[in-house]
Backbone bond lengths (Angstrom), bond angles and torsions (degrees), N, CA, C in turn:
res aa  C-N    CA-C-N  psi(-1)  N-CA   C-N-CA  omega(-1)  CA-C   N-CA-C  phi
1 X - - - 1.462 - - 1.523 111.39 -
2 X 1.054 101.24 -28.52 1.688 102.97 176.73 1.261 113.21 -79.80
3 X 1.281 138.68 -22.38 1.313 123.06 166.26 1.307 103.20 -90.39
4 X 0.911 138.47 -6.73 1.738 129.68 154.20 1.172 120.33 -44.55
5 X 1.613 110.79 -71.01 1.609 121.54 171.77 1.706 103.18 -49.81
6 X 1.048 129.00 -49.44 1.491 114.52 -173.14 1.476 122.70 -55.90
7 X 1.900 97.49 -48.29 1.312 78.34 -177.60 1.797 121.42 -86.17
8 X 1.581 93.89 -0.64 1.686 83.29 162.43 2.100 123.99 -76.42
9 X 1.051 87.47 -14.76 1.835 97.19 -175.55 1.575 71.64 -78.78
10 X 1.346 168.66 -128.51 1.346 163.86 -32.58 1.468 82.34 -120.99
11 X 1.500 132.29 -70.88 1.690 124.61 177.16 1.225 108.54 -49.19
12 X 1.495 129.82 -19.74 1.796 96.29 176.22 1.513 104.27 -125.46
13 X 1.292 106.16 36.12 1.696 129.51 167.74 1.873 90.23 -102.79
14 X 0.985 126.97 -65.20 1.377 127.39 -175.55 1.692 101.26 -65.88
15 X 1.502 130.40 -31.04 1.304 100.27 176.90 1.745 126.25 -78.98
16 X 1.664 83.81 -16.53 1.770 96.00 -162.42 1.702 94.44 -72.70
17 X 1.379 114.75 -16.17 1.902 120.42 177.37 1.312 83.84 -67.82
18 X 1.041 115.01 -66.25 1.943 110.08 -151.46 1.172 119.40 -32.88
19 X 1.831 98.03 -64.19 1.856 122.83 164.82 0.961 90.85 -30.05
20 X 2.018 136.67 -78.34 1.314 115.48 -145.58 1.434 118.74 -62.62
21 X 1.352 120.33 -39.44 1.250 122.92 179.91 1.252 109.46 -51.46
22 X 1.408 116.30 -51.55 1.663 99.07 -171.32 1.415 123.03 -94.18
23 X 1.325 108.20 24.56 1.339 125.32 175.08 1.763 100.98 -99.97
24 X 1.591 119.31 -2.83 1.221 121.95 -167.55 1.618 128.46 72.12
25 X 1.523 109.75 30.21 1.028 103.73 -179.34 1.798 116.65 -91.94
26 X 1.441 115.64 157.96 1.725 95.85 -165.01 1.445 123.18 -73.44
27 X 1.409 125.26 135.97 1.426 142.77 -165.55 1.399 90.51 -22.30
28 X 1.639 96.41 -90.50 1.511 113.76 173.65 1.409 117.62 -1.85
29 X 1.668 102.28 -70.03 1.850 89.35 -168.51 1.147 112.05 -66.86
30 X 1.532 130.19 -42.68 1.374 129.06 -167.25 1.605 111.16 -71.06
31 X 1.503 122.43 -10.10 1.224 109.34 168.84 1.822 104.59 -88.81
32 X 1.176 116.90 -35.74 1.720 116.11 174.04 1.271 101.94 -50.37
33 X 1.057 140.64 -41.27 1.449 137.16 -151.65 1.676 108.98 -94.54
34 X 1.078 114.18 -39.71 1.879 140.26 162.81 1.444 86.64 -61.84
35 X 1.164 142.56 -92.04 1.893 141.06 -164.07 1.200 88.01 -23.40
36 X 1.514 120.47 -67.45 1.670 135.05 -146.74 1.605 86.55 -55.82
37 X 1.596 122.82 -86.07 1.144 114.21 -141.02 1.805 98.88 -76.71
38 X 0.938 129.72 -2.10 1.410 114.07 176.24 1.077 113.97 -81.50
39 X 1.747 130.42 13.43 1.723 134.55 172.30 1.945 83.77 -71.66
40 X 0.826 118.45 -68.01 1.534 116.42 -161.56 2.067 113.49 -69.74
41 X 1.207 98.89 15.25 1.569 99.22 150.25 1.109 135.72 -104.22
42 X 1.624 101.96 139.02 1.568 110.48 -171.13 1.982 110.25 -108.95
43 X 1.589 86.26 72.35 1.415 103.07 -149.13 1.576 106.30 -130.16
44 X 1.174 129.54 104.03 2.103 120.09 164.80 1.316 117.37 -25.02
45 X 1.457 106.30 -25.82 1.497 105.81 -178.07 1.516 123.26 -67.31
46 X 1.276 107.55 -22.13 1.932 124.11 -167.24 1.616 89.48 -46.48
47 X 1.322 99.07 -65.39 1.983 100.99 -143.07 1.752 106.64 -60.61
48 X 1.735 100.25 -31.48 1.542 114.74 -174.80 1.341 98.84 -68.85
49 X 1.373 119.13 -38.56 1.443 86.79 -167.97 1.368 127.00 -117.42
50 X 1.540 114.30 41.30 1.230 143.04 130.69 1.079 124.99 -66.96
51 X 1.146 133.36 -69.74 2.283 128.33 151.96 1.319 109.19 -24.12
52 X 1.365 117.99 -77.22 1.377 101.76 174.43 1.152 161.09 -37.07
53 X 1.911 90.56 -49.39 1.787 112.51 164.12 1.721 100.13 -49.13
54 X 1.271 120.29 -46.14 1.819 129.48 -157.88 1.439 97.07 -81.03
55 X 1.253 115.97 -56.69 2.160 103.67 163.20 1.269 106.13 -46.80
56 X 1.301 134.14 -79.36 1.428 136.81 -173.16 1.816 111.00 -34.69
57 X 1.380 103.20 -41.97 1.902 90.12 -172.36 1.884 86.39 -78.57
58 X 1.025 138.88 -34.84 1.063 149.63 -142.71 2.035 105.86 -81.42
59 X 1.353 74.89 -34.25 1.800 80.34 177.51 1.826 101.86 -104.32
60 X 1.044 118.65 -33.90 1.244 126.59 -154.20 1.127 147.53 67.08
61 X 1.337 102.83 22.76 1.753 119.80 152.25 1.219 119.02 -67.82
62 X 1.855 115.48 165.97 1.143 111.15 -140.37 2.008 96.69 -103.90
63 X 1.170 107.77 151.73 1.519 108.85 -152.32 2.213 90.76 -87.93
64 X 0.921 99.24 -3.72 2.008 95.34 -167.62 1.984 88.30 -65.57
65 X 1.597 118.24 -39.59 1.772 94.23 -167.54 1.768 88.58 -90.74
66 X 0.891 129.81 20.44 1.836 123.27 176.40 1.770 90.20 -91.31
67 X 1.484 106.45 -62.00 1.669 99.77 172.86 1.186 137.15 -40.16
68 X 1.629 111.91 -41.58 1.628 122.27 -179.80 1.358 110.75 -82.80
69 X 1.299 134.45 -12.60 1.167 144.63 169.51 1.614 115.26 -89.23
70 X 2.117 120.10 -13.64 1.046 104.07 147.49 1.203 115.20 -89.04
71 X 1.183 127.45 -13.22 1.391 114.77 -157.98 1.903 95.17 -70.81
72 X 1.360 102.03 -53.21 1.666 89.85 -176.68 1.178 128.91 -78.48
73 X 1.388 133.19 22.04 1.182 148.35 -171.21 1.778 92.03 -102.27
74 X 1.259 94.89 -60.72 1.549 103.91 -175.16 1.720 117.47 -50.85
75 X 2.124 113.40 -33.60 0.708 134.90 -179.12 1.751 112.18 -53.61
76 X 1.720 77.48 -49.24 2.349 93.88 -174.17 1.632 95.10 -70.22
77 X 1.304 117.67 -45.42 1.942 106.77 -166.96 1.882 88.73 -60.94
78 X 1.393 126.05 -53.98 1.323 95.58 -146.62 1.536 110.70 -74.39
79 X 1.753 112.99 -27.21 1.276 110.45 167.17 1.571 125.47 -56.13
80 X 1.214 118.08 -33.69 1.505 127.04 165.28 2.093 127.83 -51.19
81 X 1.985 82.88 -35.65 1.487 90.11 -166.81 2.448 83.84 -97.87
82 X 0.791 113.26 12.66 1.522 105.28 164.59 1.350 119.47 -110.42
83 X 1.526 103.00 -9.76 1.734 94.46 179.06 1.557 89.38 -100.42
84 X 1.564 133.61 -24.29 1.640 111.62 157.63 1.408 108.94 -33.89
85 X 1.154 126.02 -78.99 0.794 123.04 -136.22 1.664 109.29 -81.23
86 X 1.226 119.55 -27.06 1.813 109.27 157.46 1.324 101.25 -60.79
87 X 1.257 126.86 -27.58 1.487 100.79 -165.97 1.550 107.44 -84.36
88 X 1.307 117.32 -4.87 1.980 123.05 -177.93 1.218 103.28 -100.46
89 X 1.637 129.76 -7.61 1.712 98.90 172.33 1.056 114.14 -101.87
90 X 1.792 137.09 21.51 1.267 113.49 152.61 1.650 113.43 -84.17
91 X 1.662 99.77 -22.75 1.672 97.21 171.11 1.434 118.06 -65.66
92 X 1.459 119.90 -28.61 1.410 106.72 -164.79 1.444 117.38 -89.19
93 X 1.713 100.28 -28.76 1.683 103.82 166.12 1.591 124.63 -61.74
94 X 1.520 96.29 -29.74 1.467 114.44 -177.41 1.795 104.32 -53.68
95 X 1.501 104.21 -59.62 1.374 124.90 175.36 1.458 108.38 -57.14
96 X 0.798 138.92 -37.54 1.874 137.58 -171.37 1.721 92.38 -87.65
97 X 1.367 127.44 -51.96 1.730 121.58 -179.40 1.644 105.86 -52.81
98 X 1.575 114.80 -42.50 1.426 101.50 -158.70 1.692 102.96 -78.86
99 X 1.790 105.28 -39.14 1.593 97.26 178.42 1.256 109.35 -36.21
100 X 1.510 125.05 -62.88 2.030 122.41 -151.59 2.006 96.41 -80.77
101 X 1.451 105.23 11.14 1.579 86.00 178.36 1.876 105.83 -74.67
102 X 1.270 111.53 -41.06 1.556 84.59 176.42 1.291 138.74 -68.72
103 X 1.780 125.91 3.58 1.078 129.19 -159.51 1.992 81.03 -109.64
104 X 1.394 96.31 -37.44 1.917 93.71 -175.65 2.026 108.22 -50.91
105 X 1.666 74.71 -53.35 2.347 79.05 -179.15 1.800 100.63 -59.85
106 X 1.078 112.56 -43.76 1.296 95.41 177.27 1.693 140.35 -48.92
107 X 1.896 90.00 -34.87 1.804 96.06 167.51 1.385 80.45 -83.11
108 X 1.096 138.30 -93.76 1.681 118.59 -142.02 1.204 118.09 -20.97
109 X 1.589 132.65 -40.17 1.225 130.32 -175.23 1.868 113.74 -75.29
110 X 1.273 121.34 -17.58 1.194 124.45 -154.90 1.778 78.76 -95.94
111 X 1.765 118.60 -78.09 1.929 94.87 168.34 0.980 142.63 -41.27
112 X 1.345 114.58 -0.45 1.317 112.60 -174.61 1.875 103.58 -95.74
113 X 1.207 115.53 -7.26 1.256 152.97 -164.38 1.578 126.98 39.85
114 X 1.624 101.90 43.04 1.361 115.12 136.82 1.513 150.44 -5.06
115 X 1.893 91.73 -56.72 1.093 126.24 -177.99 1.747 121.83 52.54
116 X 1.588 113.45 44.51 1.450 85.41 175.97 1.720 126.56 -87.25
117 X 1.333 103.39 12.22 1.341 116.07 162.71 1.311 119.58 -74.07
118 X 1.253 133.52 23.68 1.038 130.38 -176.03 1.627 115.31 -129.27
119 X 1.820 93.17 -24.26 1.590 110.84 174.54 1.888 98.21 -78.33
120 X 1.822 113.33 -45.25 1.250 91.32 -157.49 1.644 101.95 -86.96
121 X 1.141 115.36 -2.59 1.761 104.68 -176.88 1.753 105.99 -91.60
122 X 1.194 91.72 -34.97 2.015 84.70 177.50 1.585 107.16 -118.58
123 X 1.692 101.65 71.24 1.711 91.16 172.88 2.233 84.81 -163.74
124 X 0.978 91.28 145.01 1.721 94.17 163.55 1.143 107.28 -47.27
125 X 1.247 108.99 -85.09 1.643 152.32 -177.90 2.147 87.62 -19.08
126 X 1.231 101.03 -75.73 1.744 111.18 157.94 1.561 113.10 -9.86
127 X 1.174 97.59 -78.03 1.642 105.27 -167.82 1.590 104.18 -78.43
128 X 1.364 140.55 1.97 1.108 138.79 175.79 1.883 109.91 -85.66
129 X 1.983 89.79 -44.00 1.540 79.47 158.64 1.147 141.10 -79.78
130 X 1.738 114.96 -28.29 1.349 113.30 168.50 1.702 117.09 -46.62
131 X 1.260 109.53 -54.37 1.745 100.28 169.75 1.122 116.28 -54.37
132 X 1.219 121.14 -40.75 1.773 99.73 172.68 1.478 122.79 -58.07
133 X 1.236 100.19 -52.52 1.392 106.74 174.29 1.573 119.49 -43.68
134 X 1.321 117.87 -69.96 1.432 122.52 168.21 1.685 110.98 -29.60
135 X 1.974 114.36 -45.00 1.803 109.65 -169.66 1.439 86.38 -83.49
136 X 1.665 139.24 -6.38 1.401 114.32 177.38 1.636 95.63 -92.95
137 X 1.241 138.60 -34.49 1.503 128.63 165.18 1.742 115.02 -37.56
138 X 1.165 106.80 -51.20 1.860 105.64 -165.43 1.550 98.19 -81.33
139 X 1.324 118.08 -18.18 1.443 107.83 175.34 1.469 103.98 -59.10
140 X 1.500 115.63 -73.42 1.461 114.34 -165.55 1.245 102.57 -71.67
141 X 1.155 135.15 -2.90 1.866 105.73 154.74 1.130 110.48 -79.97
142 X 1.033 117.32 -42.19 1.898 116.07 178.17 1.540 107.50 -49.96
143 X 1.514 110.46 -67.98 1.111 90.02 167.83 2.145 144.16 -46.42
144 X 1.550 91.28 -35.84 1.390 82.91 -172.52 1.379 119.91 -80.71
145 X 1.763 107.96 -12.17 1.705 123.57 170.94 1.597 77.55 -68.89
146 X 0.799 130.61 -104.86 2.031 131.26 -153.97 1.067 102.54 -7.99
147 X 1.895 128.68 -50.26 2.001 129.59 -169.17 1.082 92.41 -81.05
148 X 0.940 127.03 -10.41 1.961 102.42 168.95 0.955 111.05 -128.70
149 X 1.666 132.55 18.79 1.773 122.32 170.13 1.867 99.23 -73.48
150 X 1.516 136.94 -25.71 0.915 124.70 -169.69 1.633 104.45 -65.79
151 X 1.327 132.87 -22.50 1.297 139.53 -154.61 2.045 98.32 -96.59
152 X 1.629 113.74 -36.06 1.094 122.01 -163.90 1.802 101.79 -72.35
153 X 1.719 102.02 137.25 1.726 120.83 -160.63 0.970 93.13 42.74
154 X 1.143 143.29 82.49 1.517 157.95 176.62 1.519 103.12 -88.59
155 X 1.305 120.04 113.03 1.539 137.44 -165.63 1.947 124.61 -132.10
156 X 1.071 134.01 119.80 1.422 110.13 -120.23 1.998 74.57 -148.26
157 X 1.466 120.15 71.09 1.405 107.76 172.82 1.142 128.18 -77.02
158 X 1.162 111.30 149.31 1.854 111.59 164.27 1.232 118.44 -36.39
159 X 1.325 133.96 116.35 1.410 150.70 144.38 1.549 119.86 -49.57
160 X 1.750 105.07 -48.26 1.501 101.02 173.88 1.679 111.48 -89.74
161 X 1.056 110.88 18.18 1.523 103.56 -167.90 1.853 104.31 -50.34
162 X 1.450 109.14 -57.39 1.720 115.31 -156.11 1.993 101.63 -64.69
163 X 1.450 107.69 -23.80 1.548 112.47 159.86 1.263 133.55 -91.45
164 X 1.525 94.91 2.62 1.842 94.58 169.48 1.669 102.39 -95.77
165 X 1.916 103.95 -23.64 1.613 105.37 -161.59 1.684 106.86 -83.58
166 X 1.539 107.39 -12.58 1.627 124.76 165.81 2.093 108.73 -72.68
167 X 0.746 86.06 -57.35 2.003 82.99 -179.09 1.046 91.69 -51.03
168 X 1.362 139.30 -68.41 1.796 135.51 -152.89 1.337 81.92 -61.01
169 X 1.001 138.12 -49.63 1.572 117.83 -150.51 1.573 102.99 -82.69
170 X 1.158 129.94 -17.56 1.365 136.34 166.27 1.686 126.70 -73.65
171 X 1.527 89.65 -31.01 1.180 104.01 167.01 1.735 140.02 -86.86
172 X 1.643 83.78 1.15 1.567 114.16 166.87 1.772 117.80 -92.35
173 X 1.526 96.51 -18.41 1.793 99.95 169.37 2.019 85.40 100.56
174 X 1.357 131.71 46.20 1.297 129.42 178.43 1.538 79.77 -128.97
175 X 1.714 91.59 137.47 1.821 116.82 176.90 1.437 98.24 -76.89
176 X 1.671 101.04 137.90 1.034 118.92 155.26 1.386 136.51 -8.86
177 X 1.623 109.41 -80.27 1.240 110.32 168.77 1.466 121.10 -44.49
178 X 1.503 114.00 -52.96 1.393 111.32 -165.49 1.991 112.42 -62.84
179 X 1.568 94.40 -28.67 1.277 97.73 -177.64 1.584 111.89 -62.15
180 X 1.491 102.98 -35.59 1.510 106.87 -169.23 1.554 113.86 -67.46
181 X 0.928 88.06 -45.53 1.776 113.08 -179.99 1.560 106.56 -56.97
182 X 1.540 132.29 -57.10 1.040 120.69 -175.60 1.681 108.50 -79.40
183 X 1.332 129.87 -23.32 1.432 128.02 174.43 1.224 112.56 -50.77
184 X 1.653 115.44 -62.94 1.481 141.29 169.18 1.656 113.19 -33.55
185 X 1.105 123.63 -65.84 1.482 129.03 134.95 1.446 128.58 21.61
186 X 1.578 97.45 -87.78 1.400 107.83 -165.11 1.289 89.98 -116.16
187 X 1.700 152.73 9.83 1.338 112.96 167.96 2.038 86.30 -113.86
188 X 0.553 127.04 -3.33 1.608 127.28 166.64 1.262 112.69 89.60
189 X 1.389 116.80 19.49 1.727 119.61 -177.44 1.385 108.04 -120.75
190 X 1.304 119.69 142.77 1.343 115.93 164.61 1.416 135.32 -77.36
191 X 1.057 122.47 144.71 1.987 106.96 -166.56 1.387 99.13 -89.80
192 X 1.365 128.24 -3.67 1.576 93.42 167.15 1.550 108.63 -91.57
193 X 1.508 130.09 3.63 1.228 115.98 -162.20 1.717 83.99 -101.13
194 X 1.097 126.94 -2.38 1.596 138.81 -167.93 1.813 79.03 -97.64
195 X 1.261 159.13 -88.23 1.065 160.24 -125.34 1.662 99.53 -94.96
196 X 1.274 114.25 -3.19 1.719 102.98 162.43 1.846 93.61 97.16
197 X 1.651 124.83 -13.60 1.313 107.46 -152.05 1.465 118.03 -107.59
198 X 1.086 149.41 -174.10 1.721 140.54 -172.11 1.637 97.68 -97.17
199 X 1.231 113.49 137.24 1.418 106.16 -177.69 1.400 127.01 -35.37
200 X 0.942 113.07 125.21 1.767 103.59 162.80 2.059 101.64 76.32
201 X 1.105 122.25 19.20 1.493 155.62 177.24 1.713 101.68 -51.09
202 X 1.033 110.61 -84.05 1.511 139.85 -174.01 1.923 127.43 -119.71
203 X 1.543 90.84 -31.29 1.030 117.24 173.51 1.880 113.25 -26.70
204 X 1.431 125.75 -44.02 1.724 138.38 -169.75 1.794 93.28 -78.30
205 X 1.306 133.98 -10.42 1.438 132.33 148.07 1.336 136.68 -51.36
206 X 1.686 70.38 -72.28 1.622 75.58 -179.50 1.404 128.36 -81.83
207 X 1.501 114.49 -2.08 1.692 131.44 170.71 1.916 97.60 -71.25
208 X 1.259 120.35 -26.68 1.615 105.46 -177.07 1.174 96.91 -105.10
209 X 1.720 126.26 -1.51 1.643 85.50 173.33 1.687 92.07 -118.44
210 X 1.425 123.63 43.01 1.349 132.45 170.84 1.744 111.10 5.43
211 X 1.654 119.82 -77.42 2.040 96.63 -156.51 1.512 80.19 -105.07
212 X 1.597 142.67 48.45 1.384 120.05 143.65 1.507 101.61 -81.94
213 X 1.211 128.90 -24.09 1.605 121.67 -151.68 1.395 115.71 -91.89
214 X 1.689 127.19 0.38 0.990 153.09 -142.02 1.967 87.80 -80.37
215 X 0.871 104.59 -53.18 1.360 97.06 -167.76 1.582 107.96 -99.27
216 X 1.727 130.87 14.80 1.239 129.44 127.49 1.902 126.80 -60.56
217 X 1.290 88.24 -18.93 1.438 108.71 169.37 1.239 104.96 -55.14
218 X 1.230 94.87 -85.97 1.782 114.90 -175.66 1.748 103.67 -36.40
219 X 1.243 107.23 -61.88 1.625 120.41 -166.14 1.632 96.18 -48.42
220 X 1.360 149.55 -53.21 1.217 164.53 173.83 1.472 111.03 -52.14
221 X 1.635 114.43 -57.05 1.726 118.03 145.40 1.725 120.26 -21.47
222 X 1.094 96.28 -70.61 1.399 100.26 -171.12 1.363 115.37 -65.01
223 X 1.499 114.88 -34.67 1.626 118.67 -174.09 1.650 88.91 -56.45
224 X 1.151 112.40 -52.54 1.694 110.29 -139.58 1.519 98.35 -79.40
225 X 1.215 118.24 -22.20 1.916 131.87 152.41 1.693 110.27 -45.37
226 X 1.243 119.95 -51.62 1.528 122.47 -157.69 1.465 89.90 -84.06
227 X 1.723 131.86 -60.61 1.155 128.11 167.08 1.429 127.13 -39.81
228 X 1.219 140.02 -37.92 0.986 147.23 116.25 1.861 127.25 -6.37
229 X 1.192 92.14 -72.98 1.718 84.98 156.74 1.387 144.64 -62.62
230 X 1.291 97.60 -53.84 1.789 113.70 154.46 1.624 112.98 -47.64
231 X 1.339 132.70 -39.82 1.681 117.19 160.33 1.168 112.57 -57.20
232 X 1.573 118.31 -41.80 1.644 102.27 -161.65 1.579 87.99 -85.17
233 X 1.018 158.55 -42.57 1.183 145.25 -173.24 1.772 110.31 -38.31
234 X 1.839 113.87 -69.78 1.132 133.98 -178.94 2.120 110.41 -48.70
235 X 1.411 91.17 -23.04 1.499 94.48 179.41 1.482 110.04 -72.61
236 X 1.527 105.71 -37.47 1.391 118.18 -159.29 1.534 102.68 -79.71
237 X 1.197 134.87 -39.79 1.344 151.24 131.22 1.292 122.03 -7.83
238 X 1.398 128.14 -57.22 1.374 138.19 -169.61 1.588 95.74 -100.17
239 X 1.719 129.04 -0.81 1.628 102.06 167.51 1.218 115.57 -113.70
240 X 1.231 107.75 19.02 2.033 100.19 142.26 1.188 115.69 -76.54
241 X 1.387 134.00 -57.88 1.511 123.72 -173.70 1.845 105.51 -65.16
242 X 1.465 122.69 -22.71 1.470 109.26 171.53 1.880 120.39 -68.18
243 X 1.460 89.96 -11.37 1.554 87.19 -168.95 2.082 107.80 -102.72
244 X 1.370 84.94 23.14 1.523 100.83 -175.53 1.111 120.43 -114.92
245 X 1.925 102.16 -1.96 1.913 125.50 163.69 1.056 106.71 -63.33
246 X 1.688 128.40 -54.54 1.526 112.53 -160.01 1.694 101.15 -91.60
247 X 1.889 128.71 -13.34 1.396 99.11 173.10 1.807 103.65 -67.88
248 X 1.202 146.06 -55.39 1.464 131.04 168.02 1.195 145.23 -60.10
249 X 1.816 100.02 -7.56 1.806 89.54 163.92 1.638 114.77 -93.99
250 X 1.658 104.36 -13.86 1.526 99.40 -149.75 1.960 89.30 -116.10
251 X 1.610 88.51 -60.88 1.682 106.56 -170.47 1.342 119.76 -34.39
252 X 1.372 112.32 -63.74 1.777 146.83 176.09 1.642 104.05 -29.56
253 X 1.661 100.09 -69.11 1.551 113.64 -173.21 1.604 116.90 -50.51
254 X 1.861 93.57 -57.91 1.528 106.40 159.59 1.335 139.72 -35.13
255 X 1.426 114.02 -40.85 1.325 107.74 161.42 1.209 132.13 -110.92
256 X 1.604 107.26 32.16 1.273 113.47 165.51 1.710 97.46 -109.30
257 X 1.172 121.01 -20.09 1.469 111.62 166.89 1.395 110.61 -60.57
258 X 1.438 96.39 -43.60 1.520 103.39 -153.80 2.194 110.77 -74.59
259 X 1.356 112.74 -10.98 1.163 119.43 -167.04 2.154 103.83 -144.67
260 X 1.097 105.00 -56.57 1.789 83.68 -174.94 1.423 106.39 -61.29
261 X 1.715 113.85 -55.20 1.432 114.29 -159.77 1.498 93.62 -48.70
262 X 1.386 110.77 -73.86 1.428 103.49 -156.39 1.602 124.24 -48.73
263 X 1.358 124.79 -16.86 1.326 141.29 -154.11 1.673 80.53 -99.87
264 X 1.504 128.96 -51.19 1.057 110.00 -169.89 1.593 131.28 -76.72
265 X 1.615 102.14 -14.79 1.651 122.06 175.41 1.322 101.08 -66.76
266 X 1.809 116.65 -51.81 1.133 122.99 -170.17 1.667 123.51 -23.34
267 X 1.835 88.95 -61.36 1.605 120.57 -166.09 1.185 111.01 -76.59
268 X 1.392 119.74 -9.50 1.473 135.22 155.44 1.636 132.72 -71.69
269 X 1.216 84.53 -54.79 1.730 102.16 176.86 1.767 126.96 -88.24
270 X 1.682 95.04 -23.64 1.260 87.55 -178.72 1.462 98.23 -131.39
């Protein structure tokens, strides 16, 4: 719930800028005041829209489509980082039920009066498996915390951001080069490695025909958005069967230590 409220205070922190701007209030303040309150967002948007704001004063295009372009950016990360997370609690409950299943068969077997609590608390042999058992317990949590630490504060930035923040700036009547050059700059990526191409590739084109390409921009934005989605989808996909390593390397063994052996020494020994 708390990153809910945040990132809604950050969408109506970026709308209440807009209002000001087009209410005529001065650049300057409304970007000091946006810096200021975006320290207290818990939002993908923070880091972007510091580069941008600094391209944007830097080129001098106008910051109202830099805002609407965070606002829905911010919109796709948080919708992205909420379907993680419906999509991880049938894995993670799944993962917490199967860990305590060998300690559960184990009481069932002890009421049922089996007794293999009696082999592993008063026998060596006993306490040799309980330690195993216990280093086969921390395995599969270790392991199954590791398949889902990639998912944990799960944060999901724009890919096309530095080619969406190039069209606006083209679409403000700023040359190519300069646009490229100051984007490149302050978001730390290069646009041909953003356009798929080898440096300096194609690049002497599209510098002479500067604001036709504005919406190859965009078109390249969006690819690298949908690709982007389609991984995290295919990820989300492939961690049910990853979280099905530690019930058979670790789980399986465990509760066959933890319930046949002992049940079967039992009926032997005692």
């Amino acid at each position: 719930m708390g990153r809910f409220f945040s990132v809604v205070a950050a969408q109506a922190d970026l709308l209440n800028a807009k209002a000001q701007l087009a209410a005529g209030f001065p650049r300057h303040r409304v970007t000091r005041w946006l810096l200021a309150r975006s320290g207290s967002w818990d939002s993908i948007s923070v880091g972007q829209l510091r580069w941008q704001i600094e391209a944007a004063n830097e080129l001098g295009s106008s910051l109202q489509p830099v805002l609407t372009q965070l606002i829905d950016q911010d919109r796709r990360a948080f919708g992205a980082a909420q379907s993680v997370q419906r999509a991880l609690q049938v894995p993670k409950l799944t993962s917490k039920l199967i860990a305590f299943m060998p300690w559960i068969g184990l009481a069932v077997s002890q009421s049922l009066g089996l007794s293999p609590l009696r082999f592993l608390l008063f026998s060596p042999w006993g306490w040799g498996l309980l330690a195993i058992s216990a280093g086969l317990q921390f395995g599969a949590s270790y392991f199954s915390r590791r398949t889902l630490s990639g998912f944990t504060n799960f944060a999901m930035p724009d890919p096309g951001a530095p080619l969406e923040a190039m069209a606006l700036a083209l679409d403000a009547g700023i040359g190519f080069r300069r646009a490229r050059a100051s984007v490149q700059k302050h978001c730390g990526q290069a646009v041909e490695h953003l356009l798929g191409l080898e440096p300096g590739a194609t690049l002497g084109a599209l510098d002479r025909y500067g604001l036709g390409v504005s919406h190859q921009l965009r078109a390249q934005a969006d690819l690298l958005r949908h690709k982007q989605n389609h991984e995290l989808t295919l990820r989300l996909e492939k961690l049910g069967v990853k979280l099905l390593v530690p019930l058979a390397a670790f789980l399986l063994p465990q509760f066959m230590l933890l319930t046949v052996v002992p049940i079967a020494v039992s009926s032997i020994l005692f």
